[in-house]
N, C-alpha and C positions, 0 to 999 in steps of 0.2 A: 581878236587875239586868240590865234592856236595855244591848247595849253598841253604840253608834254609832262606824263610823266619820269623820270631819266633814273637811272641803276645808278651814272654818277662812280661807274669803275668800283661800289660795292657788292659786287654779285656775290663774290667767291668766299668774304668773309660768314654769310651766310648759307650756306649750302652745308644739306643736302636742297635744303627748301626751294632754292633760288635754283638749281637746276630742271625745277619743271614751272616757275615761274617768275617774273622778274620782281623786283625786292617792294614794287609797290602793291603786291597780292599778300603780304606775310599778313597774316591776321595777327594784330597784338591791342588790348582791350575786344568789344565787343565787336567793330568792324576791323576791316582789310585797311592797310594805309589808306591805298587807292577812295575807299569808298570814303572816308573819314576828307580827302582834297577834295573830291567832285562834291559833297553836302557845305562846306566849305568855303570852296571858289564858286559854286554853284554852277558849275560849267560841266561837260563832257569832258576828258580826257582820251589823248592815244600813251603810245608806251616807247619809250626806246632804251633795250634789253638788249641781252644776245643774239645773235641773228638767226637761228633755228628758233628760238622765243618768237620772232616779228611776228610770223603767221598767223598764229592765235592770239596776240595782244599785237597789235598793227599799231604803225606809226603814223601820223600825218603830220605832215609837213608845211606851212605857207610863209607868206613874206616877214609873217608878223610872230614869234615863237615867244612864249612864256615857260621854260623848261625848270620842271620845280624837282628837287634831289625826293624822288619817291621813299625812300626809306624816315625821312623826317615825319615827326608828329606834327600834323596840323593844328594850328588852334585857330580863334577870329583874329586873333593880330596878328599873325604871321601873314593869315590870308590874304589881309589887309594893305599888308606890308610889300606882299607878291605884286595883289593888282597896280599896287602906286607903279609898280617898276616903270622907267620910262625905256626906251629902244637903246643897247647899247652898255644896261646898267646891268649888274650883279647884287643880289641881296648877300650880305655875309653874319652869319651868328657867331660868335667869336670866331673860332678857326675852319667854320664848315660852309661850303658854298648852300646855300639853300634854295635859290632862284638866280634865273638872267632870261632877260629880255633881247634877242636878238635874230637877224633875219635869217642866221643859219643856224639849225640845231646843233651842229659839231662845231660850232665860233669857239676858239679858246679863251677861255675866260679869264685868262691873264691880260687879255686886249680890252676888258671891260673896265667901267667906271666900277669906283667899289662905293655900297649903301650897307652900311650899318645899321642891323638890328636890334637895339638895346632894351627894348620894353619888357622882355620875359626871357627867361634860360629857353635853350630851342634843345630841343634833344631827339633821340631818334630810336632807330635799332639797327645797331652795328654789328653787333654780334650773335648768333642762336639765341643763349641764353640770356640776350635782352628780350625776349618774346616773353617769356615767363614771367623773370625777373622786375621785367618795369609794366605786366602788365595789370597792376592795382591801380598806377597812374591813368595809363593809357583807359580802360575799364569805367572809371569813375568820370569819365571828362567824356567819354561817348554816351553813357547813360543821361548826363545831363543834357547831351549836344541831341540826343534822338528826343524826350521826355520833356521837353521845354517847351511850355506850353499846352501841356496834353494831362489827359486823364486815363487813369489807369482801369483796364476794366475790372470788377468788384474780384477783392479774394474772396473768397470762399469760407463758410462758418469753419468746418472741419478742419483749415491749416490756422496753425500756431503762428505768430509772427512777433518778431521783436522786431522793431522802430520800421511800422506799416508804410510809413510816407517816403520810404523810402527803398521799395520794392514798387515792381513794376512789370505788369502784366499785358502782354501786348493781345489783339481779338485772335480768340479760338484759342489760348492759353488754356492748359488743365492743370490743376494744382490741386489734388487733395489730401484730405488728411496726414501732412506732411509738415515739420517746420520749417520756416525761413525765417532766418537772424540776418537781420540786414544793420547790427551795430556797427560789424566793424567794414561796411561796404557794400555800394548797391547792391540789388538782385534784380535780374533784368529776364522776365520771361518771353519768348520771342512769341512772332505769328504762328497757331496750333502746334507751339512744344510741349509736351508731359512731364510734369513733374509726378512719378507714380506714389503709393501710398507708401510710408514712412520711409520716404527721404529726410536726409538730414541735412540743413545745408547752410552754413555757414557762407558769408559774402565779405569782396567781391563775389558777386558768380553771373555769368552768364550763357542763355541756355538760348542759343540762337533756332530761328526758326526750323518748324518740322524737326527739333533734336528732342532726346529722352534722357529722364533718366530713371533707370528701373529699379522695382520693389527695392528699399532698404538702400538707396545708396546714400554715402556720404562726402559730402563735398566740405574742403576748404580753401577759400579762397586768398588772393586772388586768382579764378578760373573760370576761364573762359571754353564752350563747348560751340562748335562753330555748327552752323547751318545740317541738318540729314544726321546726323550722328545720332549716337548711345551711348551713353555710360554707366556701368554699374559697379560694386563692393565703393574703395577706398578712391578719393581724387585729390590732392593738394597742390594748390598753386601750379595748375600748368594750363595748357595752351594745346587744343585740338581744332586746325584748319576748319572742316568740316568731309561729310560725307566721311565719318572714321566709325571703327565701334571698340569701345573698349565695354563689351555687356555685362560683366559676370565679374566675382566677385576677385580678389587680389588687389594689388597698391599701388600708384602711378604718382608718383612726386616730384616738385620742380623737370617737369618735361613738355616734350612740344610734338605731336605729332603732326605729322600731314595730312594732306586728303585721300581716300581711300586705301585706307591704312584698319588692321583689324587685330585685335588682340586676344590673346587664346585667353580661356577660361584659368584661373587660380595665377596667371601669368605677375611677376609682384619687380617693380624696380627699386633697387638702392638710390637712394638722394646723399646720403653721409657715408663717410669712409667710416671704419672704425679709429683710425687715430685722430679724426677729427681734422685733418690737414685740407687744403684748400684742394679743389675737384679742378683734376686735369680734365683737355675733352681732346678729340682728335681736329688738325686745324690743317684745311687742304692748301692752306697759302703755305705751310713749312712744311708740310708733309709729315708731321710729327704730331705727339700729345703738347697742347699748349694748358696752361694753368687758366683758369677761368676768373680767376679772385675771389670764386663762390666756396661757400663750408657746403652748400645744398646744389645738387645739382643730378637730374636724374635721365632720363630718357631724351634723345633726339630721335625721331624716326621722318625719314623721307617720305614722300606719296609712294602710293602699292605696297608698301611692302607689310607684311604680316610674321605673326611666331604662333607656334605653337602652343598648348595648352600646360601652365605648370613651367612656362621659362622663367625662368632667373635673369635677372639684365644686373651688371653689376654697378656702379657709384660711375654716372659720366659717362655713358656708354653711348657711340654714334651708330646708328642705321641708315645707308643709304638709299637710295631710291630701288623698287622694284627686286627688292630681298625676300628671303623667305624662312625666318628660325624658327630654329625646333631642337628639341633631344636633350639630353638631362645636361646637368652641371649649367655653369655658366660661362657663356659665347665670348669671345674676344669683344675688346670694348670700343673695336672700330670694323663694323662688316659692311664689303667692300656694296655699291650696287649692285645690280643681279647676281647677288652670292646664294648659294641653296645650299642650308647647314647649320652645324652647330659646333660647339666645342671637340664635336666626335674629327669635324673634317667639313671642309666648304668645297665646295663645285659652282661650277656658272652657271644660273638658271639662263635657259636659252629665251633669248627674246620672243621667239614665236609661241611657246612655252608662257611667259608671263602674259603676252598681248590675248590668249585666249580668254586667259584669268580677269585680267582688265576689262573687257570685252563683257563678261557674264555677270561681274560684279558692278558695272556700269549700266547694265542695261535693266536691271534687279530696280535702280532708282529713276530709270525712265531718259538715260542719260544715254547719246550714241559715242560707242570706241571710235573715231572715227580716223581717217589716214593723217591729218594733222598730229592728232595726240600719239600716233603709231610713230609720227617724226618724230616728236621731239621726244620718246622713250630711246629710239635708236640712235640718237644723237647722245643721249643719255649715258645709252652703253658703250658707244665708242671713246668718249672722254676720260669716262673711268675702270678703261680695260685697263690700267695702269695697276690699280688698286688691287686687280686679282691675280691668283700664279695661276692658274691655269687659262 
């Protein structure tokens, strides 16, 4: 049995994210969906995404397909529920397709048998700010699903902890002199991540492997810090892919960055309006600000892109892929991809221009730029010449 993972025609409600990967890579808790089906199904997966996407997430094809809606949360009974599928059939959770077993990956599923999934709510991420928002769910049910059956290597006399049994220290962890309050939700520290000296850190939190977090920061969670990163001053409740840095000190609240993505020094984002009114975001299916239903809602930022030191980001504000802010006041609340600017005035940062920056700051983690990832940037920037005037 082939197992596919499928976008399932949700690409664009998540984007900018989904424009440099397909919806089964969104990190929301402490893995990627993707990684949370393959521990799971216990199988390999391929991917079927957008079609400048195949190259670097490829699809495989055979007689026999198990194609599961990649944005859905895994658990043991869905997975469960997946392998029963017989050839032919479709799993349904109230109103969402979740799985079909069938000989052609693009079979319309209107031609399938329907199987009913009632044992548990099935949920997912549908939208950006489900990555933040549901990830204390998501968070707490991969802590268990990694730590099950395992032992934690020793904390350390010099850190503080509040309810120990329930932190978790993966080999080559460093954690000193630092608190971890894991009352109100795990703490999960990955393979050789630092936790440096008087961190603060309140749980959920997750400090995925090889990440940091330097002198004096404070963390609240639920937040999750993905793979190669840094963070330092303030963090509440968000969601950083990996390979990001947010090092130095400022405020980052209900947000979500991407992968290689870098945040100036003193740089601080708005999560609340001042009259307290629900957080519009920018939404590329209407082309307009859509309401969120959130009071909190702070930063989206795309892969590449960076700001300057001392930016202002205002309540709900989008960045897309391969940007570049900077300059005083504060930036409009939707800049477009390769924009280069600020409040003063935006211009087009020229692709060959970012692909150098890509290139030095990928190769800095031992990672090649290479002409795949050069496609799907320029595939990138063609899509959303739209979004810029010049």
């Amino acid at each position: 049995m082939n197992i596919v993972l499928a976008d399932f025609n949700l690409h664009t409600p998540l984007l900018p994210f989904t424009y440099t990967r397909p919806t089964s890579h969104v990190r929301c808790g402490i893995l990627t969906m993707a990684e949370r089906w393959e521990k799971l199904l216990d199988r390999k997966v391929s991917y079927q995404t957008e079609d400048y996407l195949q190259t670097k997430y490829p699809l495989k094809e055979t007689e026999d397909n198990l194609v599961v809606a990649g944005h859905i949360f895994a658990t043991e009974k869905l997975a469960a529920a997946i392998l029963n599928l017989e050839k032919g059939q479709k799993l349904m959770g109230g109103n969402h397709v979740i799985a079909y077993r069938a000989e052609k990956i693009h079979t319309p599923t209107i031609e399938l048998t329907q199987v009913l999934f009632t044992e548990e709510e099935v949920d997912g991420v549908f939208q950006t700010w489900d990555i933040f928002s549901k990830n204390g769910k998501a968070l707490e049910a991969d802590f268990n699903l990694i730590t099950k059956g395992r032992k934690s290597q020793p904390i350390p006399d010099s850190v503080q902890t509040v309810n120990p049994e329930n932190i978790f220290l993966e080999e080559g962890a460093i954690v000193q002199f630092s608190i971890l309050n894991a009352s109100t939700g795990p703490i999960y520290i990955g393979k050789n991540a630092e936790v440096m000296e008087g961190s603060l850190i309140r749980g959920g939190f997750a400090l995925c492997e090889y990440s940091a977090t330097k002198l004096g920061t404070k963390v609240y969670g639920p937040t999750t810090i993905g793979p190669h990163s840094k963070i330092g001053g303030e963090v509440n409740n968000s969601v950083i892919f990996g390979y990001s840095n947010k090092g130095h000190e400022g405020f980052l609240g209900n947000s979500v960055l991407g992968e290689w993505c870098n945040i100036g020094a003193d740089t601080n984002t708005s999560n609340l309006k001042n009259n307290y009114t629900e957080v519009k975001l920018w939404n590329y299916e209407t082309g307009r600000f859509a309401s969120t239903g959130l009071q909190f809602c702070g930063l989206m930022m795309g892969d590449h892109s960076k700001c300057g030191i001392n930016t202002m980001f205002n309540t709900g504000t989008l960045i897309g892929v391969s940007a570049n802010i900077y300059g005083a006041g504060y930036p409009r609340n939707f800049m477009a991809s390769f924009s280069w600017g600020g409040q003063q005035g935006m211009m087009t940062y020229k692709p060959s221009k970012a692909f150098e920056v890509a290139e030095i700051v990928m190769k800095r983690r031992g990672i090649l730029f290479g002409q795949v990832d050069m496609d799907i940037l320029t595939a990138v920037f063609n899509k959303t010449a739209q979004y810029r005037k010049d």
